[in-house]
SEFI-908867 format. One record per residue: residue in one letter; residue number from 1; x, y, z of N, C-alpha, C in turn. Coordinates in steps of 0.2 Angstrom, whole numbers. Example, Ala and Ser with C-alpha at 12.3 -4.5 7.8 and 13.67 -1.06 7.14 Angstrom:
2
 code pos    nx    ny    nz   cax   cay   caz    cx    cy    cz
    A   1    66   -28    39    62   -22    39    66   -16    39
    S   2    64   -11    35    68    -5    36    64     0    39
END
This chain:
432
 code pos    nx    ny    nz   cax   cay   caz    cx    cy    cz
    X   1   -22   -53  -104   -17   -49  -100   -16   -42  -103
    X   2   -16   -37   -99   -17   -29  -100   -10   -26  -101
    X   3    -7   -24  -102    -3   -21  -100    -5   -12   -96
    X   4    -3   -12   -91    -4    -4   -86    -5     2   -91
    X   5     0     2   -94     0     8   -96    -6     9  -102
    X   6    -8     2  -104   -16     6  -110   -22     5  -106
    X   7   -21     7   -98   -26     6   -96   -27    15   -93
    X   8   -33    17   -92   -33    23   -85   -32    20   -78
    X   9   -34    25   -72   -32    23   -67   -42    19   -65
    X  10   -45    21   -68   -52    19   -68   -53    11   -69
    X  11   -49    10   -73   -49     1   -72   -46    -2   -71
    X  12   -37     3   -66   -34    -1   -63   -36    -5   -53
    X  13   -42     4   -54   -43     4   -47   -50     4   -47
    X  14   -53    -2   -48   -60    -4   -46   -64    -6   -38
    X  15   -69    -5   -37   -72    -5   -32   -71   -12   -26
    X  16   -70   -17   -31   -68   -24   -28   -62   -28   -30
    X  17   -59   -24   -35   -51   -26   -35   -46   -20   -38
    X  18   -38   -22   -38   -34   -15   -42   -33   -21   -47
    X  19   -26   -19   -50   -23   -20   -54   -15   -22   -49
    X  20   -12   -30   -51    -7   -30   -49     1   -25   -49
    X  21     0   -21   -54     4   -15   -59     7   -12   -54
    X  22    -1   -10   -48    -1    -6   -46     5    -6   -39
    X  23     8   -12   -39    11   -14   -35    22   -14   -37
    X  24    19   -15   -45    26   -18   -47    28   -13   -52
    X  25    25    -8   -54    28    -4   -62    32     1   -59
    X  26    36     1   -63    42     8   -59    38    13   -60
    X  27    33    15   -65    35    22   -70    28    25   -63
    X  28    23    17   -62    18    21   -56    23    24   -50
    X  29    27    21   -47    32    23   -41    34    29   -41
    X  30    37    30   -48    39    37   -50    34    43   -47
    X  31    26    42   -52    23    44   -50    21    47   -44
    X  32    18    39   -40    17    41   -32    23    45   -28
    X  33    28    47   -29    34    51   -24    31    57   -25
    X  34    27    59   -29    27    66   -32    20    64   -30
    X  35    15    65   -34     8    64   -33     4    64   -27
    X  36     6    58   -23     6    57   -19     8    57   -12
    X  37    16    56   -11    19    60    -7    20    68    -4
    X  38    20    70   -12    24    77   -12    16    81   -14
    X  39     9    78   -14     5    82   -14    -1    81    -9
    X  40     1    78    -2    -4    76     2     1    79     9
    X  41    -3    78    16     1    80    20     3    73    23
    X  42    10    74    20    15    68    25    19    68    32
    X  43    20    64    33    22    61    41    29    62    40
    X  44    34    65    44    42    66    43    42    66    51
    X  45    41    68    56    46    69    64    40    70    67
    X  46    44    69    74    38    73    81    42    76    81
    X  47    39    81    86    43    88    88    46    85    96
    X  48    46    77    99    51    76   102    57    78    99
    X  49    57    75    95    65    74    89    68    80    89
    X  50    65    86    91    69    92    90    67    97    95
    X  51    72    95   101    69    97   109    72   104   110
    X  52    73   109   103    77   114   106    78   118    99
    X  53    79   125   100    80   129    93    86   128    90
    X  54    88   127    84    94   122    77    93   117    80
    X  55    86   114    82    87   108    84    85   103    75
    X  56    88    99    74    86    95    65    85    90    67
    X  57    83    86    60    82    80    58    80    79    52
    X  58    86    73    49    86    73    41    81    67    38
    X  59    77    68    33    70    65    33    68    64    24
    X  60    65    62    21    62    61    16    54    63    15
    X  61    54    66     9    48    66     7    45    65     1
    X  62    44    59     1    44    55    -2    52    52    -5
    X  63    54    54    -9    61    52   -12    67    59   -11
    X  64    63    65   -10    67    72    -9    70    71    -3
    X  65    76    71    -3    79    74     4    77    80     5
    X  66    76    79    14    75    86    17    77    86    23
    X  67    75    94    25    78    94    32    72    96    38
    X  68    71    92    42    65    96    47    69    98    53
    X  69    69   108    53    73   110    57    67   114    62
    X  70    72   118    69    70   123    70    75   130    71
    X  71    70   135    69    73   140    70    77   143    76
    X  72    81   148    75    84   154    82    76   152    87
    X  73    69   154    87    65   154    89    59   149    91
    X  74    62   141    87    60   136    89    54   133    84
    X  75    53   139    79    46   139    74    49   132    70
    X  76    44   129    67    47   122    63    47   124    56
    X  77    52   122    51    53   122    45    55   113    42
    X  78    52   114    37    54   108    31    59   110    28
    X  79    65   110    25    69   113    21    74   107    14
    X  80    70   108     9    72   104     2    80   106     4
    X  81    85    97     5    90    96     6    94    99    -1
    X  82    96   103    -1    97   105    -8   101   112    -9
    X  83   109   112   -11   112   119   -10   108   120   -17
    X  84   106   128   -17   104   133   -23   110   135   -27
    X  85   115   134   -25   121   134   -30   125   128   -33
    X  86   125   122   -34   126   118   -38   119   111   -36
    X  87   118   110   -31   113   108   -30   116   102   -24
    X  88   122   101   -21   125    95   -17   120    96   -11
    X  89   119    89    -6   114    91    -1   120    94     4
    X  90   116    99     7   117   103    14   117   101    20
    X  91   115    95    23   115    92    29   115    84    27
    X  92   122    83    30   125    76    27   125    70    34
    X  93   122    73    40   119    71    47   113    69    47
    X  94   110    62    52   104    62    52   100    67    59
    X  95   103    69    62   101    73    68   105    77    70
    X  96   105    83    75   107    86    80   106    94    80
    X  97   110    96    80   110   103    81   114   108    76
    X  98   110   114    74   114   116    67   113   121    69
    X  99   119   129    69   113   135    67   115   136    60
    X 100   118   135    56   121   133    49   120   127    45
    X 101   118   127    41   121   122    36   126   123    31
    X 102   131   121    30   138   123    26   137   118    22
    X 103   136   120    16   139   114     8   146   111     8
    X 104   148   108     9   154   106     8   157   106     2
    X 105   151   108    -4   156   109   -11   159   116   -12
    X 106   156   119   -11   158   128   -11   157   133    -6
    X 107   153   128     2   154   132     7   150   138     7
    X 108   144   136     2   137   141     3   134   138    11
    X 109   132   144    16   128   143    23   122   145    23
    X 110   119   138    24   112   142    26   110   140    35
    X 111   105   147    35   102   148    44    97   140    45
    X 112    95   141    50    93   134    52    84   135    49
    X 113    82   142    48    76   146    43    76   144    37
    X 114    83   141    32    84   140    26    86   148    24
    X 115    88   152    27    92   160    21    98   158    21
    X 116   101   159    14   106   162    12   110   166    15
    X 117   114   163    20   118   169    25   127   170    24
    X 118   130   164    19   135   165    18   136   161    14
    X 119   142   167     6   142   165     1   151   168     0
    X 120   154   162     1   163   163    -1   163   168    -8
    X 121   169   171    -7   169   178   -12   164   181   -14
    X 122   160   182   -14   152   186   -15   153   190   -17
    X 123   159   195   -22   158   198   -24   159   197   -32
    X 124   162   190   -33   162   186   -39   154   185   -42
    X 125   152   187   -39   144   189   -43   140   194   -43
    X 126   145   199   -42   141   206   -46   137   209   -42
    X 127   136   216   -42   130   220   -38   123   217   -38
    X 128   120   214   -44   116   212   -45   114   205   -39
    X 129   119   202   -37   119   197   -34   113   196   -28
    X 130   108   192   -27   104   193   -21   100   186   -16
    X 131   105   188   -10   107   179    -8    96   177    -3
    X 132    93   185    -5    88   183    -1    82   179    -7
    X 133    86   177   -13    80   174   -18    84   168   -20
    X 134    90   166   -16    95   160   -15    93   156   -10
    X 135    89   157    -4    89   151     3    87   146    -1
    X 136    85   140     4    82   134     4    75   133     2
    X 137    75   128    -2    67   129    -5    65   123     1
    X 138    57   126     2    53   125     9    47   121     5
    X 139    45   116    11    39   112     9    33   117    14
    X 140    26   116    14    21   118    18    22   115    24
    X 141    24   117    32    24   112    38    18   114    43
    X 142    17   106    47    12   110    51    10   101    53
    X 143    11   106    62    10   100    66     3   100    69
    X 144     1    93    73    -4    91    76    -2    87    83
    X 145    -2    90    86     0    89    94     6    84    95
    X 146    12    86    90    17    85    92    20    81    84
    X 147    13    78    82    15    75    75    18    81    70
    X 148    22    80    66    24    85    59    24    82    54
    X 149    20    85    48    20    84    41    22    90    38
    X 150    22    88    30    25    92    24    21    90    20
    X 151    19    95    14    17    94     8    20   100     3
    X 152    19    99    -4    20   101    -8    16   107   -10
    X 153    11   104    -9     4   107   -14    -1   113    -9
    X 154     3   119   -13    -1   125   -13    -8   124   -10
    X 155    -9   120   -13   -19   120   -12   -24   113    -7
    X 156   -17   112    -3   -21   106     0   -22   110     6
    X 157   -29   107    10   -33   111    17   -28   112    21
    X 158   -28   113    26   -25   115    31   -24   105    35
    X 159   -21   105    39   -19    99    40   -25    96    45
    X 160   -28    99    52   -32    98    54   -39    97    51
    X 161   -40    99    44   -45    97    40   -44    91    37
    X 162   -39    92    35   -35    84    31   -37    79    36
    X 163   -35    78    43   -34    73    47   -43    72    48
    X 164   -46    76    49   -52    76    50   -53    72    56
    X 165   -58    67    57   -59    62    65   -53    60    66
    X 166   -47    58    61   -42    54    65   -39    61    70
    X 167   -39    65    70   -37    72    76   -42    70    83
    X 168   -45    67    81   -49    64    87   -47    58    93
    X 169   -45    55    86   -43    48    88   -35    50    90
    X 170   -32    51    87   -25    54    90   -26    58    98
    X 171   -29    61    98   -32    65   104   -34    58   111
    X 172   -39    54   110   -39    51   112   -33    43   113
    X 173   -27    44   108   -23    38   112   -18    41   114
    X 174   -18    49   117   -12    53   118   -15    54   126
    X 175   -20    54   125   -22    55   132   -26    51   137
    X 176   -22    45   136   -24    41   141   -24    42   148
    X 177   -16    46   148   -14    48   155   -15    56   156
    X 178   -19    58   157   -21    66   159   -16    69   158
    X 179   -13    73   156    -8    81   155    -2    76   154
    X 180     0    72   153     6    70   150     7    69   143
    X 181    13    71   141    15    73   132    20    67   131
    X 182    20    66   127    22    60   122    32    60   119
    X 183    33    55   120    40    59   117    42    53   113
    X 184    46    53   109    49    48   104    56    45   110
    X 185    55    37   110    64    36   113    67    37   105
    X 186    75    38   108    79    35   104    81    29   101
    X 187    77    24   103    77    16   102    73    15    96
    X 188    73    12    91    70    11    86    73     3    83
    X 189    66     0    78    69    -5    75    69    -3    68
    X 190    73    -4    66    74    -2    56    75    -9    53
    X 191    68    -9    50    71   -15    43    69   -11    36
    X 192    68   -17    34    69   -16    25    65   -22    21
    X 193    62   -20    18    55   -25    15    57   -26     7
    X 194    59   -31     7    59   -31    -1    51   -31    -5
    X 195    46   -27    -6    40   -26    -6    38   -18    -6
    X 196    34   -17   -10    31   -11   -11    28    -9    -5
    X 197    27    -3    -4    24     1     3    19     2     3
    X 198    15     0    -1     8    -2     0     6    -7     1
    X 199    10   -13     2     7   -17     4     9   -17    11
    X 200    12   -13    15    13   -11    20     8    -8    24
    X 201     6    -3    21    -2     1    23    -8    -3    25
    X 202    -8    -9    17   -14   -15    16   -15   -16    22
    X 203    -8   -17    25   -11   -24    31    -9   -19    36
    X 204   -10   -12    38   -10   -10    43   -17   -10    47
    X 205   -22   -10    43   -29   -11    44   -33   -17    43
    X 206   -26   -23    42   -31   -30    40   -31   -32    45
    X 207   -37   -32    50   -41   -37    54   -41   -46    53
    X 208   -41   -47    47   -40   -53    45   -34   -59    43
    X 209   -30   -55    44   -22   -59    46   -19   -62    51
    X 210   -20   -57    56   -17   -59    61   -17   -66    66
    X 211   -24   -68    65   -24   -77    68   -21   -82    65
    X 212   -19   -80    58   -15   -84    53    -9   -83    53
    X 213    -5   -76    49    -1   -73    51     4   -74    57
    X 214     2   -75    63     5   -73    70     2   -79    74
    X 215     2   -84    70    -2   -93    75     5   -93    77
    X 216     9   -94    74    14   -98    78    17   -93    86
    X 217    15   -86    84    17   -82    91     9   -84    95
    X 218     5   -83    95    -1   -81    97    -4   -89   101
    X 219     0   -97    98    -1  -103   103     4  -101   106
    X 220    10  -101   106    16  -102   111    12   -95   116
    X 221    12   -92   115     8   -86   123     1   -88   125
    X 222    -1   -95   122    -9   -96   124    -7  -104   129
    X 223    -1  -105   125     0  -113   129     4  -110   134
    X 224     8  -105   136    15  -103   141     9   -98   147
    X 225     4   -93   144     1   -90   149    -6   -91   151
    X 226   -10   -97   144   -16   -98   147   -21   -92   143
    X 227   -26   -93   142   -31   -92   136   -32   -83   138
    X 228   -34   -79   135   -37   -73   136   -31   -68   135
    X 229   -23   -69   134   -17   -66   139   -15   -63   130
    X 230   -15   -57   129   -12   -52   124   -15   -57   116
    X 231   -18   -54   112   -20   -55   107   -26   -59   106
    X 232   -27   -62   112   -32   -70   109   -36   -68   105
    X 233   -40   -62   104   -46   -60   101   -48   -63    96
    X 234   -38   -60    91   -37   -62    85   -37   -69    80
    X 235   -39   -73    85   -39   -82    83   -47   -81    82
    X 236   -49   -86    80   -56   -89    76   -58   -84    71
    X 237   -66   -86    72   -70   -81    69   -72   -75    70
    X 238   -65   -68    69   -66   -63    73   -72   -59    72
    X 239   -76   -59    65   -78   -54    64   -87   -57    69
    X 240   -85   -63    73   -90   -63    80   -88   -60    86
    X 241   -83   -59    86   -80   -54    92   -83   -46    90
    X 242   -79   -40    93   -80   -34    96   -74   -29    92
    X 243   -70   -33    88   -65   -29    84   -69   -24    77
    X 244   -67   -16    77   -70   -15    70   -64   -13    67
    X 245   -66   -11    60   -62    -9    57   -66    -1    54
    X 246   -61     3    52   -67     9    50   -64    15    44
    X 247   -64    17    39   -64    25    35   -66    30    39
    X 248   -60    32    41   -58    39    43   -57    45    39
    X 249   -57    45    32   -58    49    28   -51    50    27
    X 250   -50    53    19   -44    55    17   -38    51    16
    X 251   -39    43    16   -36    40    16   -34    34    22
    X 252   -36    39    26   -34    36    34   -40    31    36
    X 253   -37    26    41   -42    20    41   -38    18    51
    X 254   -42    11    52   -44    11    63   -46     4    62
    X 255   -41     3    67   -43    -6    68   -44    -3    76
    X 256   -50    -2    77   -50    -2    84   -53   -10    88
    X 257   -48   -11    94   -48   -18    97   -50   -15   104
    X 258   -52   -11   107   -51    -7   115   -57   -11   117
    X 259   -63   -13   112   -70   -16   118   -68   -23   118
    X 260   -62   -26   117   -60   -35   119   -56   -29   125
    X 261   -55   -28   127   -52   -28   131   -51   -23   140
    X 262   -53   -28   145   -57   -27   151   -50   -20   154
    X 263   -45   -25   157   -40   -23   160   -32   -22   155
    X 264   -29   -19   153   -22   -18   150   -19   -23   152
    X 265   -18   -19   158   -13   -24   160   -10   -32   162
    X 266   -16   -33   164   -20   -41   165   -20   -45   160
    X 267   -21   -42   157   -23   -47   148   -15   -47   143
    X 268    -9   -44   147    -4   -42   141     0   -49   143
    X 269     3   -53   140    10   -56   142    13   -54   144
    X 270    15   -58   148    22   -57   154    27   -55   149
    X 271    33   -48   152    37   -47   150    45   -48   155
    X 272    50   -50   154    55   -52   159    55   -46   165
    X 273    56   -48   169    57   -43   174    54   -38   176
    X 274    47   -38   174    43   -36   175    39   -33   183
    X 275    39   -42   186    37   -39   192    41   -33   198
    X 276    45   -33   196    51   -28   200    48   -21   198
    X 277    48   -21   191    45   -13   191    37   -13   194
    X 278    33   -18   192    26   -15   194    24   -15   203
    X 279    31   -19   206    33   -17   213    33    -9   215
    X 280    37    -9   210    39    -1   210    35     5   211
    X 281    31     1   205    25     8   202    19     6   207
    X 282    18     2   209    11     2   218    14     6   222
    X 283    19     5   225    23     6   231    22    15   228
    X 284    24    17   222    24    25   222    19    27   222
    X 285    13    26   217     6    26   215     1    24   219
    X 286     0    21   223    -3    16   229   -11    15   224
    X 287   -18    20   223   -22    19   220   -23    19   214
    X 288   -17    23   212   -16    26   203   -12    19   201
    X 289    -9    15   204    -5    11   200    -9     6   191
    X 290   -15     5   196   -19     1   190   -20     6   184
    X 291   -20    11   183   -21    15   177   -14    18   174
    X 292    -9    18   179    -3    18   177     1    12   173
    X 293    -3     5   177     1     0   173    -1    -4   165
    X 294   -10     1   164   -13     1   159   -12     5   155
    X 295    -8    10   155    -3    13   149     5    12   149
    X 296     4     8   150    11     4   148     9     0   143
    X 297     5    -4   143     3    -9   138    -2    -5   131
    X 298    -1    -9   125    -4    -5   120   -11    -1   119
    X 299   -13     2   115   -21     6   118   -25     3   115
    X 300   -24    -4   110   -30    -5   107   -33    -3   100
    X 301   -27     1    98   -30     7    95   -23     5    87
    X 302   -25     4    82   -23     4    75   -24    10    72
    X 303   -22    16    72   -25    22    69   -16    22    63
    X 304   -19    24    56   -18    23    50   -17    29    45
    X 305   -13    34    49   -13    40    43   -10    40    36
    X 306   -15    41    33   -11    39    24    -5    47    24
    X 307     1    44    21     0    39    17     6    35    19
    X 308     9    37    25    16    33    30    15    34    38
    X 309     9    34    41     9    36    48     6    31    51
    X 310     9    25    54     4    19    57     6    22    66
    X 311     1    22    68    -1    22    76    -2    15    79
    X 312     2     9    81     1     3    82     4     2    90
    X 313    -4     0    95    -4     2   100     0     5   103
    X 314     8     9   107     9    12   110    16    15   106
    X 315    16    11    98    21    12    95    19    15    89
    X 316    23    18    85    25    24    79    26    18    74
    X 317    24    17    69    29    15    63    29    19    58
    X 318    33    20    56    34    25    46    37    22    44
    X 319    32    23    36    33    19    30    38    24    26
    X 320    46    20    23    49    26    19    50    22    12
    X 321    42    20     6    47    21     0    55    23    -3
    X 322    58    18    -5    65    18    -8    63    16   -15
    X 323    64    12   -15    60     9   -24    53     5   -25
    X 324    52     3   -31    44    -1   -31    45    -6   -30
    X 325    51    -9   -25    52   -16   -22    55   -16   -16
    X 326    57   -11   -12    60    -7    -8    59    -4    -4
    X 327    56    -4     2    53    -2     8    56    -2    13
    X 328    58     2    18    62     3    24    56     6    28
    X 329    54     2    34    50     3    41    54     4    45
    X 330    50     9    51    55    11    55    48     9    63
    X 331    53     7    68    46     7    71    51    11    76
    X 332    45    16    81    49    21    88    45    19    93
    X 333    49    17   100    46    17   105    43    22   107
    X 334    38    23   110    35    32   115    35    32   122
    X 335    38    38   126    37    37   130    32    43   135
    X 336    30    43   142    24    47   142    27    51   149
    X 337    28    58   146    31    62   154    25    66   155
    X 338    26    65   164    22    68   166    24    69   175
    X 339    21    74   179    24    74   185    23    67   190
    X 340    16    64   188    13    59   191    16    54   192
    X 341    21    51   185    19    45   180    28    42   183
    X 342    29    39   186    37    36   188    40    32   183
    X 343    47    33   184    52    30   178    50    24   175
    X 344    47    20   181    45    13   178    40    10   173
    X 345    37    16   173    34    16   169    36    15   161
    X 346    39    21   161    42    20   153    47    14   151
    X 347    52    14   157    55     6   158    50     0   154
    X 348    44    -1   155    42    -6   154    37    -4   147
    X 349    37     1   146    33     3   139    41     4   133
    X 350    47     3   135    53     1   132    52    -4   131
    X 351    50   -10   135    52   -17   135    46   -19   130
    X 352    40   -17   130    36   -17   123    42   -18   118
    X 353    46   -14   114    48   -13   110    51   -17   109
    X 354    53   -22   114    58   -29   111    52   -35   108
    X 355    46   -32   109    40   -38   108    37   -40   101
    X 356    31   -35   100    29   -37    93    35   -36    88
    X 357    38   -30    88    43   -29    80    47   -36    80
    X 358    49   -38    86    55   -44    85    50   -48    82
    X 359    46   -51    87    43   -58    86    35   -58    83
    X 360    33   -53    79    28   -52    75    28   -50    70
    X 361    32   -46    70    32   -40    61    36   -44    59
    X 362    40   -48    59    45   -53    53    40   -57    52
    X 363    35   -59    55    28   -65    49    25   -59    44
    X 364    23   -53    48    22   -47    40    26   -45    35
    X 365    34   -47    37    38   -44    33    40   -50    26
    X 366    37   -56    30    39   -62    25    33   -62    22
    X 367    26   -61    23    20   -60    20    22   -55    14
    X 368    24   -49    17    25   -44    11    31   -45     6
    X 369    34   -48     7    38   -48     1    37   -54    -3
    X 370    35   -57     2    31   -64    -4    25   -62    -9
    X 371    22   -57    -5    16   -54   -12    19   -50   -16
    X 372    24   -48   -13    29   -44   -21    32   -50   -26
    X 373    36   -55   -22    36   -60   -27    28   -65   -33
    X 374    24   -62   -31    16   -66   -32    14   -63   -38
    X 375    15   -56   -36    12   -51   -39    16   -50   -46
    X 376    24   -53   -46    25   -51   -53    25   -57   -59
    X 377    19   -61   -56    16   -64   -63    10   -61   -66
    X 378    13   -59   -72     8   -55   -78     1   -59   -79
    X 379     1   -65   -79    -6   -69   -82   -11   -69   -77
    X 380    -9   -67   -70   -13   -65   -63   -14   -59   -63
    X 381   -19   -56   -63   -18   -48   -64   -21   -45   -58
    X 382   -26   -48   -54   -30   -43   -48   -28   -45   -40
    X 383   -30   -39   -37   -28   -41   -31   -35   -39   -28
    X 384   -40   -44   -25   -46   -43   -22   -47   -40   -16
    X 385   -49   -34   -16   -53   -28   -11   -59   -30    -9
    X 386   -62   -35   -10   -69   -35   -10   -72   -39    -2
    X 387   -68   -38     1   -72   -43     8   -79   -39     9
    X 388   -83   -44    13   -90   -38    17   -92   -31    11
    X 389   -90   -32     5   -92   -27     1  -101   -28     1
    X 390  -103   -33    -1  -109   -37    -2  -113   -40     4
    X 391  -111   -41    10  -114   -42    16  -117   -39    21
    X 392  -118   -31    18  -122   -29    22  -121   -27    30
    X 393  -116   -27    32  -113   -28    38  -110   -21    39
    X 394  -108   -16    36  -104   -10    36  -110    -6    40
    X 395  -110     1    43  -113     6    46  -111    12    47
    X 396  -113    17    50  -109    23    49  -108    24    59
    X 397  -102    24    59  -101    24    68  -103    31    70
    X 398  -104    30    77  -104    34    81  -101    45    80
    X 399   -94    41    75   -89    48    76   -92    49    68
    X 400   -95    45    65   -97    45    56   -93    44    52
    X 401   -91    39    55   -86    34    52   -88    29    49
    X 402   -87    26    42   -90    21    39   -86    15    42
    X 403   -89     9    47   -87     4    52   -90    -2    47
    X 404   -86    -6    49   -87   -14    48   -83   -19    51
    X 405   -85   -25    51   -82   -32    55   -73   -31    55
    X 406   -71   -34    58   -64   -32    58   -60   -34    52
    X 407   -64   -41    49   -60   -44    43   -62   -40    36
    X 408   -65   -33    37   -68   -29    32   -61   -26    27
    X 409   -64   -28    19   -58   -25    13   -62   -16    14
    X 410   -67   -14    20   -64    -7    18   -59    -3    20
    X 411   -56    -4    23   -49     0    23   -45     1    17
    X 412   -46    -3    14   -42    -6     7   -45    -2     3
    X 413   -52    -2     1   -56     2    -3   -56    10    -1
    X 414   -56    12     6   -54    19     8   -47    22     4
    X 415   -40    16     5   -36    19     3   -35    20    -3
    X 416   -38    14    -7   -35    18   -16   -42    22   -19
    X 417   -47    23   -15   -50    31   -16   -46    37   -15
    X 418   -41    36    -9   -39    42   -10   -32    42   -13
    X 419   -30    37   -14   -23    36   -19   -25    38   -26
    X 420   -32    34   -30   -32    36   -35   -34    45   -37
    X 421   -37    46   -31   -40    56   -32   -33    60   -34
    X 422   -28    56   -27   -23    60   -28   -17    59   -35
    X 423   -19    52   -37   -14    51   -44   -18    55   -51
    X 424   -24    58   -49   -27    62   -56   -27    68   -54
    X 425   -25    69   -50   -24    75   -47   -20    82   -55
    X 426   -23    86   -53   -18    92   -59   -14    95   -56
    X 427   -15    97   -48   -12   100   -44    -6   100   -47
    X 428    -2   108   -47     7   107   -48     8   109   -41
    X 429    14   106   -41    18   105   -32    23   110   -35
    X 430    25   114   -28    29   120   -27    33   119   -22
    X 431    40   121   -21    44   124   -16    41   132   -13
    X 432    42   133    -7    40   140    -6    47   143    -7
END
């Protein structure tokens, strides 16, 4: 038995297994918030969230409060939650409209840009005093078709480089329905995982759980609807099915499931009260209804931004570290405006939302914390990465993506390549 800290990260983080540490040691955790978070481009809000200029939203980056605002002119800011005068946070709201932020310890105001625009007595500090090297310290921000991320780090590419093919693969689950844009409901489910947030990520791209994991949900819809109907795929031996798995580069990883599946909405379980709306949506839509009522249901699509952005068919979930045993999920409905696309539609892309988070992420969230209890025995040290390492079976896809069987550990190996680059990283991270 090793103790983490006499080892480097070179033989925590090998080819066909890590190091359990990697899951349990506070001082790594520490670490990853900075490193990690605060040195790659991360996932904080859509730009539904802030449908207007001082439009906010109060966020983490990694463990940093912050604030994702917009300005008088609607430009987007990340602004370090943090008054410049004694340090108290300046936005004690999770949402709404600001053109101020006021401290409520000494009632320094800042614009919704982060300037210094009001400072009680001000002349309690002398000619010298200058409130334009006073604002809000600022992360780098910068959207991709409505997503928004922050980073630290002076020196990372520009974001549509970072995202590389996944800009593709986004592009492709945004536009299933020609010229309609995306919006976040306000309906969300929030839990809390007692379990590291990597192991959260692990099984964002595990192909190989989910017929075990999710048996008990996947017979009750096999015995109540009859063979084919929303998930079967995922029972037997998948990796004789049409499911891949693939490295997307930079950390990001794709369960794409779209060739199991012929028709949407055919193959989805029945949802209560269903047939009334898709009454609705023929009688409006007359020939368009079939491809209307096929985006309603999920896309098929598992897209995987490191290092907290899961795209889980037509739903959002973010990853938000609290502690190295401590993980708050957040999952958001979507909804899809467009001139064409009638109320009832999103009506029944809501009722998605009472589906898998109720009655499928509680067998993930019981998985995950049980391997936090698993992992904190020292005499057990490795966690095995190695699926299809050795069977020859991998290939480079179509977009030149390295592909494989859906039960493939490379997603797993994708990710702590880029977790390790980024934990040896020298980069210093800056405020602007």
């Amino acid at each position: 038995m090793t103790h983490p800290a006499e080892l480097p990260l070179d033989a925590l983080v090998q080819e066909h297994r890590v190091h359990r540490s990697l899951y349990t040691d506070e001082a790594i955790f520490a670490a990853e918030m900075n490193r990690v978070f605060g040195a790659t481009w991360t996932y904080l809000a859509h730009e539904s969230e802030l449908p207007a200029p001082h439009s906010f939203v109060r966020r983490k980056l990694g463990l940093r409060p912050v604030i994702v605002s917009r300005d008088r002119d609607g430009a987007l800011h990340v602004l370090l939650n943090r008054c410049t005068h004694r340090g108290a946070t300046v936005c004690r709201q999770d949402e709404g409209t600001a053109r101020r932020f006021t401290c409520p310890y000494h009632n320094w105001s800042f614009d919704s840009a982060g300037a210094l625009v009001g400072v009680p007595i001000e002349e309690g500090y002398g000619e010298g005093f200058d409130k334009t090297a006073l604002g809000l310290g600022k992360a780098r921000v910068a959207s991709y078709r409505g997503f928004i991320f922050a980073t630290l780090n002076p020196e990372m590419p520009e974001l549509v480089h970072h995202l590389g093919p996944a800009a593709q693969l986004i592009d492709e689950w945004l536009d299933r329905w020609p010229g309609a844009t995306l919006k976040l409901q306000r309906g969300t489910h929030r839990m809390i995982c007692l379990g590291n947030w990597k192991l959260v990520y692990d099984n964002s791209a595990d192909g190989y759980h989910p017929g075990f994991s999710h048996m008990s949900l996947l017979r009750m819809r096999k015995d109540r609807y009859g063979a084919g109907v929303d998930m079967q795929w995922t029972i037997g031996n998948v990796d004789h099915g049409l499911q891949t798995v693939a490295d997307v580069g930079n950390g990001h990883t794709f369960i794409d499931q779209r060739a199991e599946i012929k028709r949407y909405w055919e193959q989805a379980a029945p949802m209560p009260g269903e047939s009334r709306y898709e009454q609705a949506i023929r009688a409006k839509l007359g020939a368009k209804a079939d491809a209307a009522l096929d985006v309603v249901m999920g896309s098929g699509m598992n897209l995987n931004i490191f290092p907290n952005l899961l795209i889980i068919g037509n739903q959002i979930q973010v990853i938000e570290p609290q502690k190295v045993d401590l993980t708050h999920i957040t999952w958001y409905a979507t909804a899809l405006e467009a001139p064409d696309l009638p109320d009832e539609v999103n009506a029944l892309r809501m009722r998605l939302q009472e589906d898998f988070p109720s009655f499928g992420e509680p067998d993930d969230l019981a998985n995950f914390e049980e391997c936090q209890a698993g992992l904190s025995i020292p005499e057990m040290e490795w966690v095995l990465t190695n699926r299809h390492l050795d069977t020859g079976t991998e290939y480079v896809g179509p977009k030149g993506m390295l592909t494989g069987p859906v039960t493939d550990d490379l997603p797993l190996r994708a990710f702590w390549r880029e977790w390790k680059r980024l934990m040896t990283s020298t980069t210093r991270l800056a405020a602007a």
